[in-house]
N, C-alpha and C positions, 0 to 999 in steps of 0.2 A: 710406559708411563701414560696415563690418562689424562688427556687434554680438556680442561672446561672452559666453556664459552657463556659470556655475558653476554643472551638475549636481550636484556633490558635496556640494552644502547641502540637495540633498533626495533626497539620495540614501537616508535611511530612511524618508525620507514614501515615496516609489515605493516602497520593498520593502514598506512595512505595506500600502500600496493593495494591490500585488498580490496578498500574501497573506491577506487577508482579504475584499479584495471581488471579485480577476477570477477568481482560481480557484473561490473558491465558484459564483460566479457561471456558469464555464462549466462547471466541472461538473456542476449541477443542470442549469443549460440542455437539454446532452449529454443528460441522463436524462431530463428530461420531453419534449424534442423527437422523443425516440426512444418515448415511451411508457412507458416501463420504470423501475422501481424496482431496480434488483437487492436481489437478495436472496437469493445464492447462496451455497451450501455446493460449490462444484465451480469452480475456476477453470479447469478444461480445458475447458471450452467446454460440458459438462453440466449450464446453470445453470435454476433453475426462477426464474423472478421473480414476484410478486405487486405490488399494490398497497398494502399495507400489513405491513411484517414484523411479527413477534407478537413479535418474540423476536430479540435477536441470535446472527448463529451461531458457534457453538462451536469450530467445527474448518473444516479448508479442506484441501481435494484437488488436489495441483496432480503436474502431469507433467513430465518434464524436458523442455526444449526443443519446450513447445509453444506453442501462441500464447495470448497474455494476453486473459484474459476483459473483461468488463464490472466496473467496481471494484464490489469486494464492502461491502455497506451494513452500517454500524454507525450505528445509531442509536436513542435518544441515548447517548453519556456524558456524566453528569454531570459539572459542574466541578469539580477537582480530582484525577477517579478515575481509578486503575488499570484496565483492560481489558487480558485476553490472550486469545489464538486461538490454539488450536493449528491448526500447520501440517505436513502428511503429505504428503512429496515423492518420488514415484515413479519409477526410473527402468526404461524400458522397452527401454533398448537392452540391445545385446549385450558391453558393456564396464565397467568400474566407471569410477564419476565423482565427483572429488574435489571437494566448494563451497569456494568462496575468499570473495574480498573482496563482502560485502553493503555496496551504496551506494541510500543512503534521503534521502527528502526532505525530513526531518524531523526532527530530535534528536528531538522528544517519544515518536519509540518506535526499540525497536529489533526485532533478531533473532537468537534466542538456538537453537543446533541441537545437541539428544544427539549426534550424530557425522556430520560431516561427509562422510564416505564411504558412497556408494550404491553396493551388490553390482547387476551387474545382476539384474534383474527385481527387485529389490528396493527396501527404503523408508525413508527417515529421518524424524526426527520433530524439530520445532522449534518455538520456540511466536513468535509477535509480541507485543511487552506494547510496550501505547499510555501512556504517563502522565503525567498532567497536574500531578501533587502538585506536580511544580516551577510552575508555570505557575497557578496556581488559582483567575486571574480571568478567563481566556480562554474564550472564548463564539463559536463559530461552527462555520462546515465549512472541510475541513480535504479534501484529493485527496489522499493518501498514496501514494509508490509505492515499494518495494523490488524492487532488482532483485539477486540472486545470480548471480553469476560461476563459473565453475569455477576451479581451481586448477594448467587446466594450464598449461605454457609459453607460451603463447598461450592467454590467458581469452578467453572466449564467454562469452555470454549464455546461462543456465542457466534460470533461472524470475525471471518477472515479476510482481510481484503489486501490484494497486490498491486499497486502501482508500479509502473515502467515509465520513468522521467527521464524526456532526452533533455538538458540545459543549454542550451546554443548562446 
């Protein structure tokens, strides 16, 4: 006889599991198996890493349709706070490019951008705000990733970016 089973009764226990122990979990893994801490201010692949950041970074360099770095470390914020990064997005073709739909892994932040239209050679400026105020008993790591679209008739993948939030 074949036994069936009602997933959907734990179907928020799996999503709390996954979100709080397998992603932390591989992505620290990812980072300590590789050696590396990130700790960049360069998501185009210029990244300096250390073993212990002093400071988290401020601003983030990224280039249009290039390949996505190592997630950039935030750590810690504290429970409840606010954290933003500005974000400087360059674009080095020869045509102007319009960003469209940003899809994130995460309500707890978004992506906020002064104008969406990059002249070529040119740069726009946008910031990430991480924030916890809704959420302010939430304690762990957190693999964030936003990805921007362009806005033409056919969207592409525009800029990728990863965050690694420790919440203490």
């Amino acid at each position: 006889m074949l036994r069936q089973y009602n997933l959907y009764k734990y179907n928020n226990f799996i999503t709390v599991f996954i979100a709080l122990v397998l992603l932390p979990i591989t992505a620290w893994g990812v980072i300590v198996v590789a050696g590396q801490r990130p700790s960049t201010v360069s998501a185009s692949g210029e990244s300096s890493t250390t073993t212990t950041p002093a400071t988290n970074p401020t601003s983030l360099d990224v280039t249009l349709f290039s390949q996505p770095a190592a997630p950039i470390r935030i750590d810690p914020i504290g429970r409840g706070e606010r954290f933003e990064l500005a974000l400087h997005i360059r674009n080095p073709g020869d045509s102007a490019v319009e960003l469209g739909k940003v899809e994130k892994s995460c309500e707890c932040f978004e992506v906020v951008f002064d104008r969406r239209s990059i002249e070529p050679g040119g740069t726009t400026t946008g910031t990430f705000i991480l924030d916890f105020r809704q959420n302010p008993t939430f304690v762990g790591g957190l693999l964030l990733t936003a990805e921007v679209s362009t806005a033409e008739p056919t969207p592409r993948n525009a800029v990728t970016v990863r965050l690694s939030v420790n919440v203490k």
